[in-house]
Structure formats: C-alpha cells, structure tokens
N, CA, C and O atoms as CSV, one atom per row, in Angstrom:
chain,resi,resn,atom,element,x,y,z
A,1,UNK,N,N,2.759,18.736,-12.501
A,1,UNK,CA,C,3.144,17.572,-11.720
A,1,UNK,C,C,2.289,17.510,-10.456
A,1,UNK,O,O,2.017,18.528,-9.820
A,2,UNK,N,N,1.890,16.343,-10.123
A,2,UNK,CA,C,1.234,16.501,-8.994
A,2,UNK,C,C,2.140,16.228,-7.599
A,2,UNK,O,O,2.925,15.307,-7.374
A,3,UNK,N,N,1.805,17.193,-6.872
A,3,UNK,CA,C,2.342,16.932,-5.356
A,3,UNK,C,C,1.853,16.539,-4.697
A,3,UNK,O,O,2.150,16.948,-3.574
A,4,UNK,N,N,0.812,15.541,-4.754
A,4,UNK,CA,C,0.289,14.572,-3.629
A,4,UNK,C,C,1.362,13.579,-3.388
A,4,UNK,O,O,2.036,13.079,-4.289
A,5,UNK,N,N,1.486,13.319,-2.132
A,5,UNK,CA,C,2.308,12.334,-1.811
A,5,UNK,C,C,1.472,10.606,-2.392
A,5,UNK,O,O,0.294,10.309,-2.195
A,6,UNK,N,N,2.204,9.997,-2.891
A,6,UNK,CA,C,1.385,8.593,-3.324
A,6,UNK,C,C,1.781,7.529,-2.398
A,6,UNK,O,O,2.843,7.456,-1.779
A,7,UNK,N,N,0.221,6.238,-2.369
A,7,UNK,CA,C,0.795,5.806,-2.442
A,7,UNK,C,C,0.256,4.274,-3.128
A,7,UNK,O,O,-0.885,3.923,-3.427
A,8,UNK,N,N,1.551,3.547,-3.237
A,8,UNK,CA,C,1.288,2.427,-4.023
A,8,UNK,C,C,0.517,1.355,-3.521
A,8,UNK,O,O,0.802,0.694,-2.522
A,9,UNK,N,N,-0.799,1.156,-4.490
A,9,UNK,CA,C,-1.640,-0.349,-4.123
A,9,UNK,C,C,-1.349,-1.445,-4.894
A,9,UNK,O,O,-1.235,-1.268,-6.107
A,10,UNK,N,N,-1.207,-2.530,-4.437
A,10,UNK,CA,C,-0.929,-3.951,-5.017
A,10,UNK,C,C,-1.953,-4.692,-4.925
A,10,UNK,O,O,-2.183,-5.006,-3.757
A,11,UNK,N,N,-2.808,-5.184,-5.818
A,11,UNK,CA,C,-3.739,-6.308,-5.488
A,11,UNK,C,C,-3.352,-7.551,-6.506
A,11,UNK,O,O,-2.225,-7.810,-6.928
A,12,UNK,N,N,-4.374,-8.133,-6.739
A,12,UNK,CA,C,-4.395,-9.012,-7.613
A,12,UNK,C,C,-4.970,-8.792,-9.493
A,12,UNK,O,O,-5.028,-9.564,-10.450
A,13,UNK,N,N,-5.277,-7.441,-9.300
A,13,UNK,CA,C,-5.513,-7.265,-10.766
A,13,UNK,C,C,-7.112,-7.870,-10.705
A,13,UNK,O,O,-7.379,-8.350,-11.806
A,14,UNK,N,N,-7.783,-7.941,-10.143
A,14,UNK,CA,C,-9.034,-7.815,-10.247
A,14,UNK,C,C,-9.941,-6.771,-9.597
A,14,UNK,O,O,-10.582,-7.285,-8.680
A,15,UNK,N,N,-10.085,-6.063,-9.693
A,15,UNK,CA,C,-10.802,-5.038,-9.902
A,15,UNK,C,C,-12.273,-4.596,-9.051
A,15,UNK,O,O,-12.956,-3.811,-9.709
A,16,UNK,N,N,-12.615,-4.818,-8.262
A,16,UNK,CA,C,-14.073,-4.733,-7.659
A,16,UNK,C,C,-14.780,-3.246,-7.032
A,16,UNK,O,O,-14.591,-2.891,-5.869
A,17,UNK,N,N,-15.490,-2.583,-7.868
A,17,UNK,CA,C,-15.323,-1.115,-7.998
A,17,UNK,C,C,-15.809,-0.858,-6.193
A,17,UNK,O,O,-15.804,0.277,-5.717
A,18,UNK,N,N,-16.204,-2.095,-5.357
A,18,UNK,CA,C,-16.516,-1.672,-3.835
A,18,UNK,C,C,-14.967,-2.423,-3.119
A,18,UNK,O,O,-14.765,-2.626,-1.922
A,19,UNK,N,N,-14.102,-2.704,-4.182
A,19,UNK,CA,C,-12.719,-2.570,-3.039
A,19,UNK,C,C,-11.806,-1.658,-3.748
A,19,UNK,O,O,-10.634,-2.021,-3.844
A,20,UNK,N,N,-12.121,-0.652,-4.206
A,20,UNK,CA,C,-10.760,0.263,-4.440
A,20,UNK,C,C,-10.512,1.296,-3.130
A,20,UNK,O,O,-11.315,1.817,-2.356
A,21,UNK,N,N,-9.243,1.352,-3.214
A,21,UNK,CA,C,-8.770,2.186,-2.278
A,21,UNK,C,C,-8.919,4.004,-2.672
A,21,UNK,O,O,-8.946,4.924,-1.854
A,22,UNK,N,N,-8.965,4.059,-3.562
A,22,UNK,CA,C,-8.528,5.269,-4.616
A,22,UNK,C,C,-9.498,6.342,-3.964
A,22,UNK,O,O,-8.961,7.367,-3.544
A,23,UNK,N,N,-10.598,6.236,-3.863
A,23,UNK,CA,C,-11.771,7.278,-3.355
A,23,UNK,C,C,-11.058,8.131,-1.718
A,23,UNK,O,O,-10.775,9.306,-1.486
A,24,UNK,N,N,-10.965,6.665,-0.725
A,24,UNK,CA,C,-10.687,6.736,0.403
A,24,UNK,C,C,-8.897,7.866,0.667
A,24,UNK,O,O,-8.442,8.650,1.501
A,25,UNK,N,N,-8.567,7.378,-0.359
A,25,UNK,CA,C,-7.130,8.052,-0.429
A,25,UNK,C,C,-7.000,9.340,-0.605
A,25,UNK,O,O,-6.378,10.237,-0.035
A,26,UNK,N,N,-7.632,9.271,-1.411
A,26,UNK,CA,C,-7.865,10.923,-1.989
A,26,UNK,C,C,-8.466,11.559,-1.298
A,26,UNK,O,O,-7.942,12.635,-1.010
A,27,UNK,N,N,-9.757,11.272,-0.716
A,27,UNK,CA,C,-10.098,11.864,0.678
A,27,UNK,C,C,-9.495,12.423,1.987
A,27,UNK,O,O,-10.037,13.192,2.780
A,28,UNK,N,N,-7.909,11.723,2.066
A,28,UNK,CA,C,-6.763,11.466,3.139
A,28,UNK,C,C,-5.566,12.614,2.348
A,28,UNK,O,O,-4.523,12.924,2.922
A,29,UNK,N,N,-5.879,13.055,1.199
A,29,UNK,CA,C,-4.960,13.888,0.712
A,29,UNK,C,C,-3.859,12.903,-0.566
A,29,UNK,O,O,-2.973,13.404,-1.257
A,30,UNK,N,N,-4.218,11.673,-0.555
A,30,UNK,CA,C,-2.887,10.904,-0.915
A,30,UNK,C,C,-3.425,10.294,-2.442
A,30,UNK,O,O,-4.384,9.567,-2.705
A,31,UNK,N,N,-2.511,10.838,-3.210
A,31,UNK,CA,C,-3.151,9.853,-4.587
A,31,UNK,C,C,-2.585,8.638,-4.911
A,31,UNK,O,O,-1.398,8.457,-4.639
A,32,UNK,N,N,-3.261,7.741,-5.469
A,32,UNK,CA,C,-3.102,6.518,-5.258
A,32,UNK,C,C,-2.658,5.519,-6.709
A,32,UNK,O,O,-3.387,5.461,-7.699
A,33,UNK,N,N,-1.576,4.915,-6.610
A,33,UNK,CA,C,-1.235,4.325,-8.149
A,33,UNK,C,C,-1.791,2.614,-7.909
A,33,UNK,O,O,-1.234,1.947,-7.038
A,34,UNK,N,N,-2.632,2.156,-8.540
A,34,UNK,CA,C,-2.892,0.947,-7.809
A,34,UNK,C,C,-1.993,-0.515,-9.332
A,34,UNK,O,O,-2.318,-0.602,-10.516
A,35,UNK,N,N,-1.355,-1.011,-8.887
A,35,UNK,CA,C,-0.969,-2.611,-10.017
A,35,UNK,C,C,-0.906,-3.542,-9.348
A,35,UNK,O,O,-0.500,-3.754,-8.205
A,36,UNK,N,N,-1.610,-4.495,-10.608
A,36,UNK,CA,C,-1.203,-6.344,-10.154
A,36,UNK,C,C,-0.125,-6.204,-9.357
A,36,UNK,O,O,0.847,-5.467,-9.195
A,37,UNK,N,N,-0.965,-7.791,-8.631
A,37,UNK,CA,C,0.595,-8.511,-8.246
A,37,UNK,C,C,2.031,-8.271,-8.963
A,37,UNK,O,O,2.852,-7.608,-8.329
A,38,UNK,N,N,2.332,-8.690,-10.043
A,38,UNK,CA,C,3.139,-9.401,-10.470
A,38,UNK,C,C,3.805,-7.998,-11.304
A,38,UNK,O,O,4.847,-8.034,-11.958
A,39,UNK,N,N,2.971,-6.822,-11.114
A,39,UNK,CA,C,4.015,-5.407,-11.735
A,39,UNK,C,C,4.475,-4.672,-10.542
A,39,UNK,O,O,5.469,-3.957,-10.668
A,40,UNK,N,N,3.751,-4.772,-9.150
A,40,UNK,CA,C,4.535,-4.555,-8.084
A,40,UNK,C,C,5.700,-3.367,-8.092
A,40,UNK,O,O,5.758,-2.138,-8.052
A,41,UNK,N,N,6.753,-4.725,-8.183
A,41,UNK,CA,C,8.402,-4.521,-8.475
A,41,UNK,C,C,8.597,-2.917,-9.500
A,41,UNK,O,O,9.031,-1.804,-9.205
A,42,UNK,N,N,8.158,-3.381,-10.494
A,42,UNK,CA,C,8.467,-2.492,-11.697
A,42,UNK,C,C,7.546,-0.780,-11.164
A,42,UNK,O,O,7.931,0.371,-11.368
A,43,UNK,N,N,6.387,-1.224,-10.517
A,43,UNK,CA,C,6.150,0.019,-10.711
A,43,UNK,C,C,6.730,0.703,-9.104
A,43,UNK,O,O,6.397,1.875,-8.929
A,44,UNK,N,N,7.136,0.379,-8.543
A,44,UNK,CA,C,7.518,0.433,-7.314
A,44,UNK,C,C,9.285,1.235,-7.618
A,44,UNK,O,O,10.023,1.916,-6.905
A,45,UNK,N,N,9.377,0.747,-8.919
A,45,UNK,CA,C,10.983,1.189,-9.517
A,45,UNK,C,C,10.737,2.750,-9.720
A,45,UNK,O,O,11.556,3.653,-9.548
A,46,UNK,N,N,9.411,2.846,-10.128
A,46,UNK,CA,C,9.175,4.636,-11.191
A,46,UNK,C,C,8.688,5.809,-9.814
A,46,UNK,O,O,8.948,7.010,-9.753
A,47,UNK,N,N,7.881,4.922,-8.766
A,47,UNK,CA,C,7.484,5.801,-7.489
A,47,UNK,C,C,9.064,5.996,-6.518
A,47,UNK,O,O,9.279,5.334,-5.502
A,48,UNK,N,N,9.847,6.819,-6.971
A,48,UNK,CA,C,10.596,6.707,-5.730
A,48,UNK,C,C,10.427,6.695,-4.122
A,48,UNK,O,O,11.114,5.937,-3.437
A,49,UNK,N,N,9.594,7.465,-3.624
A,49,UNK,CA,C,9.355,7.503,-2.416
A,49,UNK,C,C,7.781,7.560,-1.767
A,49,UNK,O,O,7.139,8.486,-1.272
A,50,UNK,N,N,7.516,6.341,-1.972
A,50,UNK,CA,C,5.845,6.296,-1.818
A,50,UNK,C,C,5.575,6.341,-0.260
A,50,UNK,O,O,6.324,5.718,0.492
A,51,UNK,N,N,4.524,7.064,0.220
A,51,UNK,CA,C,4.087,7.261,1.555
A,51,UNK,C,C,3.763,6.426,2.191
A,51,UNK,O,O,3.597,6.500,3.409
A,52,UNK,N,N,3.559,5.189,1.320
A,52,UNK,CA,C,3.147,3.894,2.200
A,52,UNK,C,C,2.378,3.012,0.594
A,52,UNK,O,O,1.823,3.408,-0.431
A,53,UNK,N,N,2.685,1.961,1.052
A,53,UNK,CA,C,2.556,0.471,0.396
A,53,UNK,C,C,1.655,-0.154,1.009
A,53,UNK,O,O,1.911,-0.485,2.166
A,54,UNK,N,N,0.180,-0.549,0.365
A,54,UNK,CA,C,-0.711,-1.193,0.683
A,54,UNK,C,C,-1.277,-2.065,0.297
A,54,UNK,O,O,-2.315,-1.765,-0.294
A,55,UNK,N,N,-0.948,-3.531,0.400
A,55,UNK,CA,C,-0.982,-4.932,-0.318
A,55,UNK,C,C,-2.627,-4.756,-0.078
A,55,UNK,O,O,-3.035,-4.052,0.845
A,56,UNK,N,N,-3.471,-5.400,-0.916
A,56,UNK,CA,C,-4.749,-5.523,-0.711
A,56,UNK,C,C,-5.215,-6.815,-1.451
A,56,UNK,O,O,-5.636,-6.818,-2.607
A,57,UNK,N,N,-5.077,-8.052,-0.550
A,57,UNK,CA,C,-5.159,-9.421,-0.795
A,57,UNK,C,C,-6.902,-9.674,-0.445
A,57,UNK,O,O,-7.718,-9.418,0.441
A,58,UNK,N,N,-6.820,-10.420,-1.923
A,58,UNK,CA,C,-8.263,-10.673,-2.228
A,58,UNK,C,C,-9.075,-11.511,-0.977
A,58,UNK,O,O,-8.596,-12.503,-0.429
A,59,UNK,N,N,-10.329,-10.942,-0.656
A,59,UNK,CA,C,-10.652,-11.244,0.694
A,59,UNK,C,C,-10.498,-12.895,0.713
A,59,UNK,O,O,-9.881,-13.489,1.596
A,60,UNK,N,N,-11.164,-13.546,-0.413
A,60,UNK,CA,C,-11.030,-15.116,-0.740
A,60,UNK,C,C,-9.783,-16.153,-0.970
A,60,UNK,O,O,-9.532,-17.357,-1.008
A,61,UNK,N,N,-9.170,-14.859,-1.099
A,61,UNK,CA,C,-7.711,-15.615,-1.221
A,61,UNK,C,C,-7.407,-17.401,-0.779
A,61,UNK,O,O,-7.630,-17.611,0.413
A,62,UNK,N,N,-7.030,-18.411,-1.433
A,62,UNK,CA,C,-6.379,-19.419,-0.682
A,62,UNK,C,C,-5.139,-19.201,-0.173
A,62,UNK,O,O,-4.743,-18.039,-0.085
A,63,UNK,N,N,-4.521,-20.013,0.144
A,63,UNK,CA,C,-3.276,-20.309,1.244
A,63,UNK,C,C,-2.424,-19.944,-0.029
A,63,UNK,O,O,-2.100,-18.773,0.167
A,64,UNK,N,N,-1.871,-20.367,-1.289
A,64,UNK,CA,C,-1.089,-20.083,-2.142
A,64,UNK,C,C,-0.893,-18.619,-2.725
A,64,UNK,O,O,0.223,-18.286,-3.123
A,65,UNK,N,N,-2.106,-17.629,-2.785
A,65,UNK,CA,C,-2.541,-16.486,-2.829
A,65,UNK,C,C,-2.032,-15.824,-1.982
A,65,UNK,O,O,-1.248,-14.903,-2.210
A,66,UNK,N,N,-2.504,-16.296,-0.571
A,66,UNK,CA,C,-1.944,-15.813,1.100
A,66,UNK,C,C,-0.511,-15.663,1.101
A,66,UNK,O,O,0.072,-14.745,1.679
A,67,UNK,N,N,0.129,-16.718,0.346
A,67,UNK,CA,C,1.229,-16.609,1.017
A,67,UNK,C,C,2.457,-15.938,-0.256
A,67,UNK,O,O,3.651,-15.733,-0.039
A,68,UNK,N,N,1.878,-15.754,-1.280
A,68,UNK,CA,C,2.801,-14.754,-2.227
A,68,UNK,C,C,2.398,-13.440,-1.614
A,68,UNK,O,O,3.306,-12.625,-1.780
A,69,UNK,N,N,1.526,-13.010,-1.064
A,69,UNK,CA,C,1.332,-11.521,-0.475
A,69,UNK,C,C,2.241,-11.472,0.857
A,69,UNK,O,O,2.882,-10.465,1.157
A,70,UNK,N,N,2.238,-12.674,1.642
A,70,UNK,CA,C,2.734,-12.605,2.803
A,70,UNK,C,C,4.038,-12.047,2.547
A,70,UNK,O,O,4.466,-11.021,3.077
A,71,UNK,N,N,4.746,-12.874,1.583
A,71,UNK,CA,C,6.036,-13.136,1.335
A,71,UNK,C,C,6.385,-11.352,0.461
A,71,UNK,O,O,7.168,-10.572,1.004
A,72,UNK,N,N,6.001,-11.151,-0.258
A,72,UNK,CA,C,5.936,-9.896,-1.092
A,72,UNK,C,C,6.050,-8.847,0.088
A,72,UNK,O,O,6.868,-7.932,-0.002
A,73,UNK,N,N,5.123,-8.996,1.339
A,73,UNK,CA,C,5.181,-7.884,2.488
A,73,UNK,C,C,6.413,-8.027,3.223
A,73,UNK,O,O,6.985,-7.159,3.883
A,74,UNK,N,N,6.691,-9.004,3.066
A,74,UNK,CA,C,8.268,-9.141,4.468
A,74,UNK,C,C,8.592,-8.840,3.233
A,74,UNK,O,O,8.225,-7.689,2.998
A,75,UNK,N,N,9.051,-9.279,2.428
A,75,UNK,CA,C,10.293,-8.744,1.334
A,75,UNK,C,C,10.368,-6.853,1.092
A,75,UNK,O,O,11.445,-6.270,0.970
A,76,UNK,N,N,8.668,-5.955,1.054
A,76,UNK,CA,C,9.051,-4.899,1.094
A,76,UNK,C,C,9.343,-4.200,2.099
A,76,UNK,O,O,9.825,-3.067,2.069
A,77,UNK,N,N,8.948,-5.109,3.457
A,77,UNK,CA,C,9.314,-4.204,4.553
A,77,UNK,C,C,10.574,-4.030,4.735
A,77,UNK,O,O,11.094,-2.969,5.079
A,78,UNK,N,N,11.333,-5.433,4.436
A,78,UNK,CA,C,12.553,-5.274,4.790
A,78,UNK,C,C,13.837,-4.428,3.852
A,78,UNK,O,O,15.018,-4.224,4.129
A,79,UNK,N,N,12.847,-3.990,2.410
A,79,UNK,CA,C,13.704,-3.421,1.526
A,79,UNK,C,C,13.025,-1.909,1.750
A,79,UNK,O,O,13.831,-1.121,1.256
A,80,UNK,N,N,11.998,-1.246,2.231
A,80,UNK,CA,C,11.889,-0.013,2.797
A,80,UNK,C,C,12.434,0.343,4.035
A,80,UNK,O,O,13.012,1.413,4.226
A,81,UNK,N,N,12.252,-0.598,4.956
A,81,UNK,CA,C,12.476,-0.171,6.422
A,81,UNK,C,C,13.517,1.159,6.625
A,81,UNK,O,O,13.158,2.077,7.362
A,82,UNK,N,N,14.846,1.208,5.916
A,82,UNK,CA,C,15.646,2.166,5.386
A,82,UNK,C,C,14.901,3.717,5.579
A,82,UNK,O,O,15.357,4.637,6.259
A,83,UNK,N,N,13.462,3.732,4.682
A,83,UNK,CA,C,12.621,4.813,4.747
A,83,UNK,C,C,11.603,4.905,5.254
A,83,UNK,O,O,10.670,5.698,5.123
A,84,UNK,N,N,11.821,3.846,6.019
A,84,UNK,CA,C,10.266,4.493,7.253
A,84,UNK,C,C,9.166,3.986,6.427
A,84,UNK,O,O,8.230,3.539,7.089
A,85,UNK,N,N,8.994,3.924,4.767
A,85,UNK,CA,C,7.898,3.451,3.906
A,85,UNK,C,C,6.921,2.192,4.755
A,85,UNK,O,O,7.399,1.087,5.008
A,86,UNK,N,N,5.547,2.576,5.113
A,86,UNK,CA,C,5.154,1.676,5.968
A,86,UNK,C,C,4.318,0.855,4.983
A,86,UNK,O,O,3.602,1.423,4.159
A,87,UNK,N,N,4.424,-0.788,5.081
A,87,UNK,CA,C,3.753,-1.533,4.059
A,87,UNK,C,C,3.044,-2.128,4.722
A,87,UNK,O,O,3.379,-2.688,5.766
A,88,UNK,N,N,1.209,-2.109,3.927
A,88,UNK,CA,C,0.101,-2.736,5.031
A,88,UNK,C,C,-0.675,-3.598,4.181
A,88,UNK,O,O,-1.388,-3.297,3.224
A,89,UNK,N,N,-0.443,-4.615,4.639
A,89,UNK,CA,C,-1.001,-6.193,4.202
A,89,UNK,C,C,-2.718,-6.076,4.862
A,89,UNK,O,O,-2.974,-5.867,6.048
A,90,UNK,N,N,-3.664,-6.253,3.846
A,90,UNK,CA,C,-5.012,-5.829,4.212
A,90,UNK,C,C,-5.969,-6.685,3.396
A,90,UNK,O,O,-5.669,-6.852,2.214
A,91,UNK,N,N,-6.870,-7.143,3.773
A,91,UNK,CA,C,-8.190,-8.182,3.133
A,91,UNK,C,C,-8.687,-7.425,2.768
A,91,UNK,O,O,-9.211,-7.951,1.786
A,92,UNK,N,N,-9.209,-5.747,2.779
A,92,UNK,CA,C,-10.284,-5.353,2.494
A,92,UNK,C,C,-10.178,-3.650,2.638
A,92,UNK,O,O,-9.277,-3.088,3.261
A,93,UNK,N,N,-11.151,-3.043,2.018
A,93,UNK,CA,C,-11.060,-1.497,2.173
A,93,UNK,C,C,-10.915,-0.971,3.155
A,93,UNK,O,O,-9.836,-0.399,3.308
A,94,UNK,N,N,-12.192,-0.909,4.555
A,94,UNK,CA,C,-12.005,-0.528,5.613
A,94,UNK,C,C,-11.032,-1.110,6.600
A,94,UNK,O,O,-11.124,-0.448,7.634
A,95,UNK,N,N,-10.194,-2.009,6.716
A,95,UNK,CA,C,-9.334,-2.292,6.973
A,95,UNK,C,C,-8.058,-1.687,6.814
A,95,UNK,O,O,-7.313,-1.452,7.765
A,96,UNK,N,N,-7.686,-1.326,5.139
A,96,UNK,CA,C,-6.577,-1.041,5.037
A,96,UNK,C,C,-6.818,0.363,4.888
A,96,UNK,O,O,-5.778,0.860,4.457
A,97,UNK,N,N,-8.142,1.666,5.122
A,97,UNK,CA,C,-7.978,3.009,5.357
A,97,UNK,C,C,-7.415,3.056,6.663
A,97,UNK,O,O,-6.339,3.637,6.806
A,98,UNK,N,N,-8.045,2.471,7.749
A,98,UNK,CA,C,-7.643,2.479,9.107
A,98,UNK,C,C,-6.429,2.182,9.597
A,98,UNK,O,O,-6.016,2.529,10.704
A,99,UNK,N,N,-6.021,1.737,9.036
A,99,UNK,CA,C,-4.397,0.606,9.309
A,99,UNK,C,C,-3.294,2.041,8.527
A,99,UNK,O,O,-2.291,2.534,9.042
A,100,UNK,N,N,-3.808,2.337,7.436
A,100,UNK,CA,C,-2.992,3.526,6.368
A,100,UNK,C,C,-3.232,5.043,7.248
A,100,UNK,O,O,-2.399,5.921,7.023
A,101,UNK,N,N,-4.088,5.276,8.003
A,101,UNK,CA,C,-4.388,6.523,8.655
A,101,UNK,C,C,-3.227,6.069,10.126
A,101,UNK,O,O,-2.383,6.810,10.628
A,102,UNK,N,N,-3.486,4.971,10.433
A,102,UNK,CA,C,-3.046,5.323,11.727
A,102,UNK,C,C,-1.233,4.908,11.310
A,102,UNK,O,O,-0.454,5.015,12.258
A,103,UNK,N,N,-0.658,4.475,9.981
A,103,UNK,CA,C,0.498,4.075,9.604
A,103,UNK,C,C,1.069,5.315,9.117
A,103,UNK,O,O,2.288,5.431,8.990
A,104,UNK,N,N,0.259,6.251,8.836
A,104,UNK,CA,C,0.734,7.739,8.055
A,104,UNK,C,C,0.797,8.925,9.008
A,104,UNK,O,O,1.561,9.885,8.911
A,105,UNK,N,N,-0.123,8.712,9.943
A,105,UNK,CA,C,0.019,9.509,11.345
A,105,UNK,C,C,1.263,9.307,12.259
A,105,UNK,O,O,1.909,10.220,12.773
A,106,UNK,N,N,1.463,8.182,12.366
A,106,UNK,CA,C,2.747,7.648,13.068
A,106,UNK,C,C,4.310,8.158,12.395
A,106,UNK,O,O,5.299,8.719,12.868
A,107,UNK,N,N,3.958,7.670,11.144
A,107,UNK,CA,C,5.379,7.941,10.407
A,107,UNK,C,C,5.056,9.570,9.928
A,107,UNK,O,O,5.881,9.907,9.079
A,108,UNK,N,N,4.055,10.686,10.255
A,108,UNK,CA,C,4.415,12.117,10.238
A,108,UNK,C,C,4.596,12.432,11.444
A,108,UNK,O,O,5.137,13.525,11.612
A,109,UNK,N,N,4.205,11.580,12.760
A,109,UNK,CA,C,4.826,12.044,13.740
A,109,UNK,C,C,6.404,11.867,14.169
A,109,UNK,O,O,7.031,12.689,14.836
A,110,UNK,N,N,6.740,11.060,13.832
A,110,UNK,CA,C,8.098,10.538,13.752
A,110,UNK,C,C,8.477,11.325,12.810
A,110,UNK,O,O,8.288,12.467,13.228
A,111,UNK,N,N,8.926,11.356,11.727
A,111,UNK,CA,C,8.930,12.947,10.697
A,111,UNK,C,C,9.414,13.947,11.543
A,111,UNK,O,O,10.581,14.219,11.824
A,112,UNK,N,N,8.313,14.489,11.934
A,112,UNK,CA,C,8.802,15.917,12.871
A,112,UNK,C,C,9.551,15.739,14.064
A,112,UNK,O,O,9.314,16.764,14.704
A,113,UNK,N,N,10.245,15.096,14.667
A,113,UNK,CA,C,10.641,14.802,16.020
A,113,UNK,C,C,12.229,14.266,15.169
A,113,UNK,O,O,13.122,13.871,15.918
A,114,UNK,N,N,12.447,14.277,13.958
A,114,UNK,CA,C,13.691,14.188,13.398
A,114,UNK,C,C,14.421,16.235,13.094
A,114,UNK,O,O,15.531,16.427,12.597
C-alpha cells in the first residue's frame, strides 16, 4: 500500500503532457490521482482523506467552463472545510505547485499546534 499522502487532481480530461501536476507532486512527497471533471465526485468517494484538492481549469477555458470549476470549488470547500482539506482552483502548473506548497505548509503547520 502506498503511504504517500494523495492528492486529488480534477481537470477537464484533456491531457497536456506540459500541464500535469504528477511530476511536481511527487517531487513534494505527494502522489497524485488525477480525473475528469465529471468523475470528481466518485473518485473523491474512494480517497478518503486527500491532502489537498487541486482543480486545474483549462488555461482557455470560457465563462461556462469557468464557472462549473468555480462552482465545483465552493461546493468542495464547503464540504471539506470540516478537514482542513485545502481545495486550489488553478489555470496552470506553476501556479497550482505554488499555491499547493504554500496550502500544505499551512495546513502541517496548523496540524502540529493541535
């Protein structure tokens, strides 16, 4: 079994081997389960306690695109918040390592001070 802490990527199911998160993660210690939009939910059912949730909305996205991710992020924040699970809405790779380092630092500092 692996004991890396995971965590879950959501995109759009397209694939662009210079936007995966997966390299960057693993580098950070964290292995990474990445699904479509639209399996989200389901696979989000089998990870019980993912280290953090990282929407990764296609940089081109239109407004209709924009705003099922928007909506998908308030909906998981407000159904993690419970666990601290920090969810990061991101256009792009270097964006969402930086945003996930400084979201995973925070919530292990908070961690220990419990």
């Amino acid at each position: 079994m692996n004991a890396m802490p995971k965590v879950l990527v959501v995109d759009d199911g397209d694939r662009d081997p210079d936007s995966a998160l997966s390299m960057e993660l693993a580098g950070m210690g964290y292995a990474s389960v990445t699904t479509p939009f639209e399996a989200a939910d389901d696979v989000l059912a089998l990870i019980p306690s993912p280290a953090a949730v990282v929407l990764q909305m296609p940089r081109r996205a239109g407004w209709a695109e924009r705003r099922r991710f928007l909506e998908l992020a308030n909906r998981l924040r407000k159904n993690l918040a419970e666990s601290g699970t920090p969810v990061i809405l991101t256009g792009g790779v270097s964006g969402a390592v930086t945003m996930l380092q400084n979201q995973l630092s925070m919530h292990a500092v908070a961690a220990q001070d419990i």
